[in-house]
N, C-alpha and C positions, 0 to 999 in steps of 0.2 A: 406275817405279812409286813409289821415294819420294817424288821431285821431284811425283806426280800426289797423295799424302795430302800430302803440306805444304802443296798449293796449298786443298786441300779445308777444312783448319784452317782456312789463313789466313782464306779465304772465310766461314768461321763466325762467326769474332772480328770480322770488321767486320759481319755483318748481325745478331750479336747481343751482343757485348761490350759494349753501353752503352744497359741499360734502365732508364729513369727511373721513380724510386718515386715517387707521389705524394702529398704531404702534405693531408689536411683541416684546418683548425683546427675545433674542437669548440667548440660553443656551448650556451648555455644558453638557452631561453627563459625569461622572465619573463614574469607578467602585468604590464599595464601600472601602474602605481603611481594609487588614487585617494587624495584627502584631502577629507576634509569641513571643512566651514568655518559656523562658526556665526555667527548675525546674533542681538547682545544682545535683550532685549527690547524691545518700542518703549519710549521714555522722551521724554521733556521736560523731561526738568532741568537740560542745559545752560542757560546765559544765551542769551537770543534762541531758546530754541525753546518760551517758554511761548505756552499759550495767548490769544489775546484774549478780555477780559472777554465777548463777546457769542458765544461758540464754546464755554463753560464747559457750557451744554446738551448740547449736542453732543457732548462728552465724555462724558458719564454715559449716551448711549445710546450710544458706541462700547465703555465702558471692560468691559462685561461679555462684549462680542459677541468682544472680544480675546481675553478671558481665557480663554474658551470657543473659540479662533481658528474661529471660525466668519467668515470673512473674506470670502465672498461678500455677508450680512449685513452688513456694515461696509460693504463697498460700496455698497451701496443706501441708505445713512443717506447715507454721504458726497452721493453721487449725488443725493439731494432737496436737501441744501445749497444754496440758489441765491443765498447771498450771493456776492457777485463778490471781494469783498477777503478774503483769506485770510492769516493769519498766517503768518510762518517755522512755526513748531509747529506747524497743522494742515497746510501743504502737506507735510513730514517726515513727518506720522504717514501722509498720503496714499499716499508712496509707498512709505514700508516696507509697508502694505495690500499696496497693488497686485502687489508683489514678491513678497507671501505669499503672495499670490494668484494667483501665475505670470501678470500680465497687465506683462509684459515694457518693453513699449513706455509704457504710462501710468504704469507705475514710475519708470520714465527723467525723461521728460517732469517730472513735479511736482518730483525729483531733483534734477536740474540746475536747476529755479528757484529752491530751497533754496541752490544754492552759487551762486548768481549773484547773488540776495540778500544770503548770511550766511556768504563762505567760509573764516568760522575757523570753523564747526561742526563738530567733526571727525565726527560719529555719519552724517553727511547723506555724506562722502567712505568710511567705511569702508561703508552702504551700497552707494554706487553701484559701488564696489567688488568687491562682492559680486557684483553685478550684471552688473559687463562679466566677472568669472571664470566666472558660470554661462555667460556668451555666447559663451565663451573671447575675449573683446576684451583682450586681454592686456595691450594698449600702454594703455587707459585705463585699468586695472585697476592698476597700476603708479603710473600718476599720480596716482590719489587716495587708495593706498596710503601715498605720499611727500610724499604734502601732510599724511595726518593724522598723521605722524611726525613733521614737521618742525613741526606744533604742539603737539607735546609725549608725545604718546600714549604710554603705555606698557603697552600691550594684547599680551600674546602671540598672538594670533589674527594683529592686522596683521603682526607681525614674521613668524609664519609662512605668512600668507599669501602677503607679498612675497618669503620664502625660494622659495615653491614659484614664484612665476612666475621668479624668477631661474634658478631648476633648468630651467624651461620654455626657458630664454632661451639656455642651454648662458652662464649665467656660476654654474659650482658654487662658487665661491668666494666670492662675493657671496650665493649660496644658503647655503653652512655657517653664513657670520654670523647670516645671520636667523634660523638654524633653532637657533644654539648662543643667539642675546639669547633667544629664546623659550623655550626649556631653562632657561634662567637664571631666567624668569619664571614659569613652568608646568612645576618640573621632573618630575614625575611622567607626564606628556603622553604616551605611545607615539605619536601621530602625528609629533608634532614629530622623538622619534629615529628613526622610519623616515624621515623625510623625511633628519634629515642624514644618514642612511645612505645612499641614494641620491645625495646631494647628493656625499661622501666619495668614490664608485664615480666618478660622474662627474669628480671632481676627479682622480682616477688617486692620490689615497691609499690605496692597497690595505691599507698593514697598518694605519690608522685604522680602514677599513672594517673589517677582519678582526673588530677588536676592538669595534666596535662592535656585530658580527651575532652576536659571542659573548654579549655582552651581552643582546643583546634576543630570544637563545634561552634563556637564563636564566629567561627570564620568559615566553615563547613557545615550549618545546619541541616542539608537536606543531603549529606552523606552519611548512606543508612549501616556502609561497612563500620564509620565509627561510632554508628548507636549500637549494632553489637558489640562494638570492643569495651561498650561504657557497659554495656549490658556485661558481659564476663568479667569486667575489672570491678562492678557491685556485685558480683555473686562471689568473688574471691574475697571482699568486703564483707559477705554474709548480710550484703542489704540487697532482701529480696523483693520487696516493694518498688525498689528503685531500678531493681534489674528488671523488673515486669513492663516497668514506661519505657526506660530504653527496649525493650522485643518490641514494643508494640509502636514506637516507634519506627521501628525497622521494619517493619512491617507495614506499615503506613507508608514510606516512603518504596516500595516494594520487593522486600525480602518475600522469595516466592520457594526455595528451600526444607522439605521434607521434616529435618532436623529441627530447625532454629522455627519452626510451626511448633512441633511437637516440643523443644524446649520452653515453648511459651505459655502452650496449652500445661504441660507441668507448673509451671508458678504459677498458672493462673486456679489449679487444683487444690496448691498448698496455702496460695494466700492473694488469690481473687474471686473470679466470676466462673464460677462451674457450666452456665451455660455458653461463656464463653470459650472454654476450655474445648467445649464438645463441641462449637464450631468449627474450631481449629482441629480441631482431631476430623473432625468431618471433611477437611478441604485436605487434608493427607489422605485419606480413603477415597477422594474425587479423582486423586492422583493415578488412583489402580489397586485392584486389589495385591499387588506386587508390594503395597507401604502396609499391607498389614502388621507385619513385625515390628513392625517401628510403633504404632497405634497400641498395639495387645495389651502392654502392660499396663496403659494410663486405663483403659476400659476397665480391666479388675480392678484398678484406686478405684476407678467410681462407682465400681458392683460391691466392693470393701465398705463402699462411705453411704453405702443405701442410698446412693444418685443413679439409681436404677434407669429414669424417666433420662438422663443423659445420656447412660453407658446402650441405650438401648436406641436412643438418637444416632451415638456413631455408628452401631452395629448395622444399622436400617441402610445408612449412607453408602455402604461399602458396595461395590459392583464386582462383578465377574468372579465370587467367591470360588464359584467352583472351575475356577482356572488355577489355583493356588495348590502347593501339593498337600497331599490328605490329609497329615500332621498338621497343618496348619487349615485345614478345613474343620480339622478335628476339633481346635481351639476355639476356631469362630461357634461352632454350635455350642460347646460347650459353654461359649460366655452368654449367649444363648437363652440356654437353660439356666442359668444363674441371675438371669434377668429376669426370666418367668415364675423360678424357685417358690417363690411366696405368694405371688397374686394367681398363678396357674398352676399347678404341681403338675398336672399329667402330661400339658402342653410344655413341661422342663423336661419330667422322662422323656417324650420324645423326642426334646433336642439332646440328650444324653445320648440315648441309644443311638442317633445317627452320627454324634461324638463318637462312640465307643466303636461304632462300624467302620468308621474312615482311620482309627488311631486303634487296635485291641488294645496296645500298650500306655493305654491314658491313663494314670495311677489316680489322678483328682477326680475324673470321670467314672470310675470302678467304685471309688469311695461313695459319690454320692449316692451313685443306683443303690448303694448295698445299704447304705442310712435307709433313703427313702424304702426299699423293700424291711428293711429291718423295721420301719415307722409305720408300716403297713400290716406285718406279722404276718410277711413273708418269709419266714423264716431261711430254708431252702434255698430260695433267689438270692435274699443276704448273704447268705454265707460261701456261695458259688464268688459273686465279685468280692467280699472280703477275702477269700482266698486268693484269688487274681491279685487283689491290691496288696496282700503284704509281702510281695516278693519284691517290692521297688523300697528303694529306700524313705523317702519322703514321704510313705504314706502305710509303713508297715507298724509302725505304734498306732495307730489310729484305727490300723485295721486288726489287729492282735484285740486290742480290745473291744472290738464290736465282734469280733468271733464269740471274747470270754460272757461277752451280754447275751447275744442268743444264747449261748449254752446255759446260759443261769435263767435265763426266763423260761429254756425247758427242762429246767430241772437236771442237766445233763453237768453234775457239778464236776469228775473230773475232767470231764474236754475242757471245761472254764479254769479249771485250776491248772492244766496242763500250757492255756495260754495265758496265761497269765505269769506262770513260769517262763514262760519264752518273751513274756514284754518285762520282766523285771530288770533284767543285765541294760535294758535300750533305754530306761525311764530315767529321765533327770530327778522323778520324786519316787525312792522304790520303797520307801517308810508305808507312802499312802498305796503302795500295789501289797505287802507285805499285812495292813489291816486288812485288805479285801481279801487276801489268801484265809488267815484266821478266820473270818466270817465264812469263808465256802467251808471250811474244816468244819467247823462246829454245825453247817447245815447239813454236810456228811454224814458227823455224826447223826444227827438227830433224824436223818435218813436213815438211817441204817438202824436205828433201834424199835 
């Protein structure tokens, strides 16, 4: 009888001595970063973009239609124009028109005969400029960004223009420059320091960043998009206390967001308020039973952490479950029954089994029935889902061995030695499956004599 509970330990510690916790990493969403970019006034006072003496008319009916941008209007002046020869200056003013005017393609067009003609103009490169950034044409955006720099320009707009495409480009380093010459030129600008602030993230300068999103909540404190970028730049920090004020921040000021809920409800699991955790997880289950997946895994942390009275709060709050497709009905019961597991056992089988009906192929769910029927001296039931569960990977050690327990409790020593055979090759510990083997040998023998 000793030698038969030693063997029954043993059997335990290999089918459960080595369960793997799972780690998430947590994230933040951000919305995506916009910048606007302004185009000067039309002008012609660079050299080479004056007008021609005989286009000076034609000026004085464009010059009020501008002013008023009434820019359809301009088109139709230009449009009667049927002199063929056109100067630098009016083809220029044509297409900054056209660009006004969102006609994209005839912007281009006049554009580019401007810098094919006259290409030290820089007004004609920071233009077209503009132009391929609205197209997002990136690569040519760049190139007549660095042509009107490399003739001299010292315009904050170009510098941060060309910071943002570098950001675009993933080179943040070549992004900061542009975005700190611009700062130097414009330094009042907020655009320019959100951008190196992003540019900073991307660089993986975290405590620049830090310092820089403290700054520009100084001056933006009820902008809830930079309490999450302070929130993900103290989680790249590994300060997760400080990344929980900024969520909850953000949230205060109204981050309404599925993700940045559930990222919140996570740190507040690992190192806050558990019932606040399952509120937030509750107001993503408010959302539809459609944000189930998003919720799932934080409910097993709290079925993991014997925060039953929590994980059993969210599961309550979730509506329209049976609109969800049946794998993932399958989950909801199952978590279910891992909620009831200890305070109700029969009321868990029965959220197993209606698991196991919506999902046959739920290897956690097969598991538990066949413990619980095996904990009952079921024997037969046990061994029906142990055999169902050891054909999935994640739960065929666990089941190989609750096979090799019933067969030793009935005495049935080599069906037990034969699985136990087959969990050996799978065992991270096969020294302690190789004593249990010895011990069935020797109860063999002593059977048989």
């Amino acid at each position: 009888m000793k030698l038969f509970i030693s063997a029954c330990y043993l059997f335990t510690i290999i089918a459960f001595g080595c369960v793997a916790q799972q780690s998430h990493a947590i994230n933040v969403e951000l919305p995506t970063p916009r910048f606007h970019f302004e185009l000067s006034n039309i002008d012609t006072g660079e050299p080479n973009t004056k007008l021609a003496p005989d286009e000076y008319e034609l000026s004085l009916k464009l010059k009020p239609l501008l002013d008023n941008k009434d820019y359809l209007a301009a088109i139709d002046v230009l449009t009667a124009n049927t002199n063929p020869q056109k100067s630098t200056g009016l083809l220029l003013i044509e297409g900054q028109i056209y660009l006004a005017a969102k006609k994209s393609q005839l912007a281009e067009q006049a554009l580019l005969a401007v810098a094919k003609k006259a290409p030290e103009i820089v007004r004609v490169h920071k233009t077209l400029a503009a132009l391929y950034l609205g197209q997002k044409r990136i690569k040519q955006a760049q190139t007549h960004l660095i042509k009107a720099i490399e003739l001299g320009v010292q315009d904050p707009q170009f510098f941060g223009q060309l910071a943002y495409i570098n950001l675009n480009q993933n080179e943040p380093w070549s992004a900061i420059a542009g975005y700190q010459q611009a700062l130097l030129l414009e330094p009042h600008n907020a655009q320019w320091r959100h951008g190196l602030l992003f540019a900073l993230q991307q660089a993986g300068n975290n405590q620049a960043a830090l310092n820089m999103v403290d700054e520009l909540l100084s001056r933006e404190p009820k902008n809830k998009d930079l309490w999450l970028q302070r929130a993900q730049i103290n989680l790249a920090l590994e300060q997760s206390e400080k990344a929980l004020t900024s969520m909850e921040m953000a949230l205060r000021l109204g981050e309404k967001s599925a993700s940045n809920l559930l990222s919140t409800a996570q740190l507040h699991l690992t190192s806050g308020s558990k019932p606040r955790a399952a509120d937030l997880l509750i107001n993503i289950g408010n959302q539809g039973a459609s944000q189930f997946n998003q919720i799932y895994s934080a409910v097993n942390w709290l079925i993991n952490e014997d925060e039953l009275k929590q994980a059993n709060r969210v599961l309550s709050g979730i509506k329209g479950v049976n609109k969800l497709p049946k794998p993932q009905q399958s989950q909801y019961y199952a978590a279910l029954g891992s909620v009831s597991h200890h305070s109700d056992i029969k009321r868990a089988v029965k959220h197993y089994q209606r698991a196991l009906k919506l999902d046959p192929n739920s290897a956690s769910v097969l598991l538990k029935l066949a413990e619980y029927y095996q904990g009952v001296e079921q024997y037969s039931r046990a061994e029906l889902y142990y055999q169902r569960a050891q054909v999935f990977k994640q739960t065929i050690k666990p089941a190989l061995a609750g096979l090799a327990q019933i067969a030793l409790n009935q005495a049935q020593y080599d069906k037990a030695l034969a699985y136990l055979q087959k969990l050996k090759p799978l065992s991270s510990n096969p020294l302690n499956i190789d004593k249990n083997i010895a011990i069935l040998k020797r109860m063999q023998t002593q059977q048989a004599q």
